[in-house]
C-alpha positions as CSV (number, residue, x, y, z in Angstrom):
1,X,-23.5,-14.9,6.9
2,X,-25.2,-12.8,4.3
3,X,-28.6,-12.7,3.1
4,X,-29.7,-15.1,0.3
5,X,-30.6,-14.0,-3.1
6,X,-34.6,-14.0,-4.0
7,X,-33.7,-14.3,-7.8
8,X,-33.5,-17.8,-8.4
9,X,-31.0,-17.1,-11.5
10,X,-28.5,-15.5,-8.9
11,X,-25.1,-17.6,-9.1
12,X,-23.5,-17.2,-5.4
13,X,-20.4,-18.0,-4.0
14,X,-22.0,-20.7,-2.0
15,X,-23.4,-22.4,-5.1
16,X,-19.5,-22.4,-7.0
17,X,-18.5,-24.6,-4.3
18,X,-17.0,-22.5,-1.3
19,X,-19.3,-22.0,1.8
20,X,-17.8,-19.3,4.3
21,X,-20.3,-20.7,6.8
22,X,-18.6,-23.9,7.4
23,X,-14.9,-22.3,6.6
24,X,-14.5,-19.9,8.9
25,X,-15.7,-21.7,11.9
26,X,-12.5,-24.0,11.3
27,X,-10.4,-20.5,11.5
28,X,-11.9,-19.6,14.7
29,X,-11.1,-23.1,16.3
30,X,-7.8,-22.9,14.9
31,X,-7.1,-19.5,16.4
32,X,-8.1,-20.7,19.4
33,X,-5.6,-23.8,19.7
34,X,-2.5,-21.5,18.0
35,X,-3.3,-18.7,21.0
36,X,-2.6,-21.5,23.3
37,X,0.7,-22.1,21.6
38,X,2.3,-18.6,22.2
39,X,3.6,-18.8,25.6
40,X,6.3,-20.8,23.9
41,X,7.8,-17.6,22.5
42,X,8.5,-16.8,26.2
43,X,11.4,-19.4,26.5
44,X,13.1,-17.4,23.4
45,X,12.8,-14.1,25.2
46,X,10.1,-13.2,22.8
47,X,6.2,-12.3,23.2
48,X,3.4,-12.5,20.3
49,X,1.3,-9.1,19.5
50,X,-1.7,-10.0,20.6
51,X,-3.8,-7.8,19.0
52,X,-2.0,-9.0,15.7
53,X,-4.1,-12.7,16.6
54,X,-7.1,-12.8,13.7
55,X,-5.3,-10.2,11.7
56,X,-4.0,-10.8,8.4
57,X,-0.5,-11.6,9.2
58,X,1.0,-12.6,12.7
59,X,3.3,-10.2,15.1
60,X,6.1,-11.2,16.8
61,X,7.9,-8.4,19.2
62,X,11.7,-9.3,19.3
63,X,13.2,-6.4,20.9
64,X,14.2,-3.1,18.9
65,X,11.5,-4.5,16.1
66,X,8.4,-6.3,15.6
67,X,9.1,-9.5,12.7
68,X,5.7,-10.2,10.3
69,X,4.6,-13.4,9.1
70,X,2.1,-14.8,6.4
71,X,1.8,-17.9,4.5
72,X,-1.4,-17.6,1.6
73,X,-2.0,-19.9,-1.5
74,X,-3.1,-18.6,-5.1
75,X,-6.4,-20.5,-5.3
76,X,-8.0,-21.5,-8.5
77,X,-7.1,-18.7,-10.6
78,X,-4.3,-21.3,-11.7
79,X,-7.3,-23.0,-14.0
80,X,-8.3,-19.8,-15.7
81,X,-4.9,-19.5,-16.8
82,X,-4.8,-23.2,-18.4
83,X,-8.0,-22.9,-19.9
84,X,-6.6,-19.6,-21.9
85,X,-3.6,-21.0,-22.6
86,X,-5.2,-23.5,-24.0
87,X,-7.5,-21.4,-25.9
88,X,-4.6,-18.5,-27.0
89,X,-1.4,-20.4,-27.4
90,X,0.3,-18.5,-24.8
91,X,1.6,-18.8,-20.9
92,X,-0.2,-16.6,-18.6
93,X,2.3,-17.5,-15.6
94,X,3.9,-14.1,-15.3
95,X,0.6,-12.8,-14.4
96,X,0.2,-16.0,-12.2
97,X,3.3,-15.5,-10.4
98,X,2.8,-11.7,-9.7
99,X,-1.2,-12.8,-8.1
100,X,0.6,-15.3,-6.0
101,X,3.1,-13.0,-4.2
102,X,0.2,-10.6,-3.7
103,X,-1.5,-12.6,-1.7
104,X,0.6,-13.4,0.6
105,X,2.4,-9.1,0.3
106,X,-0.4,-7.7,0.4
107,X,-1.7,-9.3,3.9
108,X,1.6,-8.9,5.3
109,X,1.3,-4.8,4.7
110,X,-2.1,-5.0,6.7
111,X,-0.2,-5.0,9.9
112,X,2.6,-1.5,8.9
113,X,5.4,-4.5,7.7
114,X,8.3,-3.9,4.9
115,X,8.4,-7.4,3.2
116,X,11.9,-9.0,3.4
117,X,11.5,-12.4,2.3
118,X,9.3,-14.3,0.0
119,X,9.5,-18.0,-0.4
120,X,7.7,-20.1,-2.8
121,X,5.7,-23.1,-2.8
122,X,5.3,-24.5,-6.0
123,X,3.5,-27.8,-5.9
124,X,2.7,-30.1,-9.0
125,X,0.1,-32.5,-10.0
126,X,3.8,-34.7,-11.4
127,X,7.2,-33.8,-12.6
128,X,5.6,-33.1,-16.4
129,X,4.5,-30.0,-15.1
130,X,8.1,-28.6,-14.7
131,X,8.6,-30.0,-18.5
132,X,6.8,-27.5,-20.0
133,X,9.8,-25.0,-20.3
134,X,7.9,-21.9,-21.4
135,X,5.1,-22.7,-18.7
136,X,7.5,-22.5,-15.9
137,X,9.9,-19.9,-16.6
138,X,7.0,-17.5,-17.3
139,X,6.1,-18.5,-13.6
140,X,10.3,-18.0,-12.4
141,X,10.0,-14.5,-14.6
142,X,6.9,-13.3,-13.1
143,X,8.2,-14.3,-9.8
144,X,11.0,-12.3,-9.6
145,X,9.4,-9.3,-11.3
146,X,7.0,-9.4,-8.8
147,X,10.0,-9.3,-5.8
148,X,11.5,-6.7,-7.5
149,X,8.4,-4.8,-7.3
150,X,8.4,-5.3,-4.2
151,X,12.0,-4.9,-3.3
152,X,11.6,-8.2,-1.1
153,X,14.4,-11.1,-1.3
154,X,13.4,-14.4,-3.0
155,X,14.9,-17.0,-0.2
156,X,14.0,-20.4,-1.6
157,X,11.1,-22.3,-2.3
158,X,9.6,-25.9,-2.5
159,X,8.2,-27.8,-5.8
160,X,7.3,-31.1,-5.0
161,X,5.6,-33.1,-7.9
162,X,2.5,-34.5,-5.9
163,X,0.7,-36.9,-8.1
164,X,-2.7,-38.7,-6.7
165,X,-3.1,-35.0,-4.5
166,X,-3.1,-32.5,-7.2
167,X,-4.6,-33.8,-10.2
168,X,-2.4,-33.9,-13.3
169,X,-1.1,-31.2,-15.3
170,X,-1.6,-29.0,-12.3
171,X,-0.3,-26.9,-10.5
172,X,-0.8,-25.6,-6.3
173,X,0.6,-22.3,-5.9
174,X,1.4,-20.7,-2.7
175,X,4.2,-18.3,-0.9
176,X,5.1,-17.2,2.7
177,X,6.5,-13.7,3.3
178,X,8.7,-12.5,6.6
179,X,8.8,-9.0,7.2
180,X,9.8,-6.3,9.9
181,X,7.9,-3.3,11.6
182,X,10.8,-0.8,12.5
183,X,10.2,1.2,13.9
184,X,8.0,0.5,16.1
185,X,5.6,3.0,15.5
186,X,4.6,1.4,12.0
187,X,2.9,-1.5,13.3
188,X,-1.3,-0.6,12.6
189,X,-3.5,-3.0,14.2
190,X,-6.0,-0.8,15.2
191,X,-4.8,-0.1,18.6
192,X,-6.1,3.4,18.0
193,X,-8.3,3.3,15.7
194,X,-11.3,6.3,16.4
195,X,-13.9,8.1,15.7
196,X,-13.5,10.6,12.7
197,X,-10.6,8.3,11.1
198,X,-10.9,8.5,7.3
199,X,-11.2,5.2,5.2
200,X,-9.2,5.5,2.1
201,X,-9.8,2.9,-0.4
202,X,-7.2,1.4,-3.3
203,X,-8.2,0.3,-6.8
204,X,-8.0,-3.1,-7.9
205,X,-7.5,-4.3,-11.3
206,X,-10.2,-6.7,-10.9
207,X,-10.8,-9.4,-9.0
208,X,-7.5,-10.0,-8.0
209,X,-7.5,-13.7,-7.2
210,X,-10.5,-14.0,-4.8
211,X,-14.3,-15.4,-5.7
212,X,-12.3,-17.0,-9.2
213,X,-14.1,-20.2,-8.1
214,X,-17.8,-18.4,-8.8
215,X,-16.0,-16.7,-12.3
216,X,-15.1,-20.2,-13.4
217,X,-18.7,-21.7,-12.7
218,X,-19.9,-18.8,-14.8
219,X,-18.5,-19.7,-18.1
220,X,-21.3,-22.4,-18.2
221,X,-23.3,-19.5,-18.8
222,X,-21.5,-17.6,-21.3
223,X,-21.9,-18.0,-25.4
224,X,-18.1,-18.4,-25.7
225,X,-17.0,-19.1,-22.3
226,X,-13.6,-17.5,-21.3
227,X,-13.6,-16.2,-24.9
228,X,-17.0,-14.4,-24.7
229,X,-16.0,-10.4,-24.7
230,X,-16.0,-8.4,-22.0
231,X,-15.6,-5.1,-23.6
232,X,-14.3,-4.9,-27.2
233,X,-11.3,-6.8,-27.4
234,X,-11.4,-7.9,-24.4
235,X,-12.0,-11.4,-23.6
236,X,-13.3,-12.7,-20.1
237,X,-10.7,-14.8,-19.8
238,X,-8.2,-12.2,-20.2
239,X,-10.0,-10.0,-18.0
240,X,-10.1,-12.9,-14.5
241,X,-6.3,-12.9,-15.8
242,X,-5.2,-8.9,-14.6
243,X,-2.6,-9.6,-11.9
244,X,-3.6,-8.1,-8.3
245,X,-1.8,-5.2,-7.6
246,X,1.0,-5.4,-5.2
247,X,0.1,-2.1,-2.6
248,X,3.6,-2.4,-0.8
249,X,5.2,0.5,-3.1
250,X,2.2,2.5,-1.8
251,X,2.5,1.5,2.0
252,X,6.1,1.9,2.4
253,X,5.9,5.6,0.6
254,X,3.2,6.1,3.2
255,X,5.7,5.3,6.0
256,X,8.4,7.7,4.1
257,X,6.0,10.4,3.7
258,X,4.9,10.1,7.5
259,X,1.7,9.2,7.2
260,X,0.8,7.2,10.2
261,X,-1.3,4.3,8.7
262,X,-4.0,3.1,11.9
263,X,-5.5,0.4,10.5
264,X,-5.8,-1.2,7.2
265,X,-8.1,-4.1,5.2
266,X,-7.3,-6.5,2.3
267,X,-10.2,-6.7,0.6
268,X,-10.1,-10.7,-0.6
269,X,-12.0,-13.7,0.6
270,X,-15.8,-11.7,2.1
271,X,-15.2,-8.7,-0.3
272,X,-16.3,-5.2,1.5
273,X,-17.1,-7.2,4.8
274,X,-13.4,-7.4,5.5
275,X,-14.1,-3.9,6.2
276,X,-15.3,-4.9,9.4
277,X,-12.5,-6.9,10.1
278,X,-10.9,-5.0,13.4
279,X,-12.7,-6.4,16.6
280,X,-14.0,-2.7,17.9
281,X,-17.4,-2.1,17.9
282,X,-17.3,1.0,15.0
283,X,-19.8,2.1,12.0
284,X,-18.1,2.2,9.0
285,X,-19.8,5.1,6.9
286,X,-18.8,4.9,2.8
287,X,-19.8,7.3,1.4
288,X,-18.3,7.2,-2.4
289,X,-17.4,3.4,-4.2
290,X,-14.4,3.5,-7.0
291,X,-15.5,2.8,-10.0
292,X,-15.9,-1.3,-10.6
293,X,-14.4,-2.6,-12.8
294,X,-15.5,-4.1,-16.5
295,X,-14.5,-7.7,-15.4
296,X,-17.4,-7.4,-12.1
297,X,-19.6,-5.3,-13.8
298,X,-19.6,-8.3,-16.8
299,X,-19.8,-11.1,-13.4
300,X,-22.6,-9.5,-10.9
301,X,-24.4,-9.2,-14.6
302,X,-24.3,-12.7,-15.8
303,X,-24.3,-14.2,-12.4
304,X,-27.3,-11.8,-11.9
305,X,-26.6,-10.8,-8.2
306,X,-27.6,-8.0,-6.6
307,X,-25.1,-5.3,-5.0
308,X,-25.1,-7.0,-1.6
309,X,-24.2,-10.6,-3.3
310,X,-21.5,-9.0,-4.9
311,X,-20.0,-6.3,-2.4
312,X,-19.8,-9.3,0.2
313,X,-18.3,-11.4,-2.5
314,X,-16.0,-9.3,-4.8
315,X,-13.7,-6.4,-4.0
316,X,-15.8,-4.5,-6.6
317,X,-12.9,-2.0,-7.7
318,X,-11.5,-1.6,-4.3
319,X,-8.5,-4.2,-3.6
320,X,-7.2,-2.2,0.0
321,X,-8.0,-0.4,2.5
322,X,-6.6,2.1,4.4
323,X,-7.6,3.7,8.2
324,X,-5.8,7.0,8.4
325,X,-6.3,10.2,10.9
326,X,-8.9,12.8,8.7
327,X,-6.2,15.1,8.3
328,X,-4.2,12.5,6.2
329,X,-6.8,11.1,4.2
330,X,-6.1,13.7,0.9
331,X,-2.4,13.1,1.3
332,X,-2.6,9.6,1.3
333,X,-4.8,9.9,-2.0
334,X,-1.7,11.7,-3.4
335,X,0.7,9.4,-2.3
336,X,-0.8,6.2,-3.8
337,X,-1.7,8.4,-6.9
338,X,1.8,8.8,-7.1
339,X,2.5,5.2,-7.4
340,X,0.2,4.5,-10.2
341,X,-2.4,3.5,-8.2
342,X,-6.0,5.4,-8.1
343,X,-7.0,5.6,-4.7
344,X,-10.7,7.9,-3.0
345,X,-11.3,9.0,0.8
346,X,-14.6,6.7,1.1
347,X,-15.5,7.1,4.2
348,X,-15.2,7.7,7.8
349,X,-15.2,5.4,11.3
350,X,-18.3,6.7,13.3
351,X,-19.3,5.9,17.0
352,X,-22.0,3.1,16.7
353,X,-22.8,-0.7,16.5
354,X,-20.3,-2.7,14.7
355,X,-21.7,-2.4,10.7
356,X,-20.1,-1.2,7.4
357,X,-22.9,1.2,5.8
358,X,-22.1,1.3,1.7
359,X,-24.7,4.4,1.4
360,X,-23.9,4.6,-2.5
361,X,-25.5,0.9,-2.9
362,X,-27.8,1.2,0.3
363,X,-26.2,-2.0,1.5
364,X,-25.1,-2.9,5.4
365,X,-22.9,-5.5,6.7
366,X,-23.7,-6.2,10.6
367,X,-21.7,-8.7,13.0
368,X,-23.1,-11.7,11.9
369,X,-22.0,-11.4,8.1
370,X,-17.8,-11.8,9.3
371,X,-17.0,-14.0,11.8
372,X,-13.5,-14.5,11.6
373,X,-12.4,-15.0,15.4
């Protein structure tokens, strides 16, 4: 858990409605129960990755490759979207779309996978929903952009018009994505993860579409709520609305390039604590941040937090991380540089107990502030 705010104008996570503290006791129990369930892999002539258990995306050894799974919804940042469509006239659902398939992508790469497949779950408040022509095929058009980005096959989906468990003109969004580790040697769970490894960190384009639940309570505060500005001409609606960077283009150029990827972190749900994600007892030592972005500068601001509220809440300009040997840490700059996306060597794995020291903010994350299995 992290430590509470003193400033009793501080807007936390907690007080936007979503406690960690009673969420991710639920994971663990759940872990526990699906380990239980793996032995039945045997009678297929199959066995699980076992260090893959409490990663980001489950591992499945099937012979001459390892097969990937992850299933990840879209959150709130569905609401954002209505509210400035309301307010602008226009469908945000490209943008949507693209944040959707990210969460789910962007796990699945944790663990050295090529996405394959992507399927959709599209689930409505009631069939009116789907009437809204331009609504939806902003949502099919940013769907398959986002695939193509990607170079992952759309297989199928499921849009069922749930009315009574989604509220009205609503909408659920979630996808599952199947991939493969071949060869072998791609798969990075940390199984050799050391002392002196670098820790390369991957900008964001904000916040993604984690800790939108705290951004929405925030508009209470703001003179012209999603429509107060940001920057110049730039409204905070429009900023929340940036779709996440999909990091597949830069993993699989990785894997081309022959950079061996140890270990790597999607910084979502716990912000820069998911940097102690891997079970090893290891001191993570940052010792540069990417710049943040305009939209989290404007939200630790308003919601007045300090830098541990909001490095344990936000991704704070970094939206991956990646775990690479030191001698690979400038080249893997390069290569994601060469994909468009701005990337700094911020660290290195030390010898030590199990913390994440952010010197630049003086911050530390300890055991107790993740405890995901």
């Amino acid at each position: 858990m992290t430590s509470a705010s003193t400033n009793p104008d501080t807007l936390s996570y907690e007080q936007a409605g979503v406690n960690y503290d009673l969420i991710d006791p639920l994971k663990v129990s759940a872990q526990r129960a699906a380990a239980a369930t793996a032995v039945h892999l045997g009678g297929h002539g199959f066995t699980e990755v076992a260090a893959s258990r409490g990663e980001s995306a489950y591992v499945v050894d099937v012979g001459p490759f390892y097969l990937a799974s992850i299933v990840e919804c879209l959150g709130s940042k569905v609401l954002v979207a209505d509210a400035m469509a309301e307010l602008t006239g226009r469908s945000w659902y490209e943008g949507i779309a693209q944040d959707t398939i990210a969460m789910a992508v962007n796990d699945l790469i944790t663990v050295g996978a090529t996405p394959l497949v992507v399927q959709a779950y599209w689930a409505a408040g009631g069939s009116d929903w789907f009437g809204d022509k331009a609504r939806a095929q902003a949502l099919v058009a940013g769907w398959k952009k986002a695939c193509d980005t990607c170079s992952v096959a759309w297989g199928g989906g499921e849009t069922p018009a749930l009315a009574g468990i989604v509220e009205g003109d609503r909408i659920d969004l979630a996808a599952s994505c199947t991939g493969i580790i071949s060869p072998k040697s791609r798969l990075s769970v940390g199984d050799d993860l050391a002392e002196g490894d670098a820790i390369v960190l991957l900008a964001s384009s904000g916040i993604h579409a984690n800790g939108l639940s705290l951004a929405r309570k925030l508009v209470e505060r703001l003179p012209e709520g999603y429509l107060t500005e940001v920057e110049p001409r730039l409204s905070y609606g429009e900023a929340l609305l940036a779709p996440t960077i999909l990091y597949s283009p830069v993993t699989e150029a990785l894997a081309k390039a022959g950079i061996a990827m140890k270990y790597c972190a999607n910084i979502t749900g716990h912000g820069w604590r998911k940097l102690l994600r891997h079970p090893s007892a290891f001191t993570y030592r940052i010792e540069a941040v990417p710049p943040v972005t305009p939209v989290l500068q404007f939200i630790q601001k308003h919601a007045q937090q300090d830098d541990r509220e909001a490095y344990s809440t936000f991704n704070m300009g970094a939206g991956f991380a990646i775990f690479v040997k030191a001698e690979d840490a400038q080249r893997t700059v390069e290569v994601a540089q060469a994909q468009g996306i701005a990337a700094i060597v911020a660290g290195r794995v030390e010898a030590g107990p199990k913390q994440v020291v952010i010197e630049p903010i003086d911050v530390t994350f300890g055991t107790e502030d993740l405890q995901l299995r």
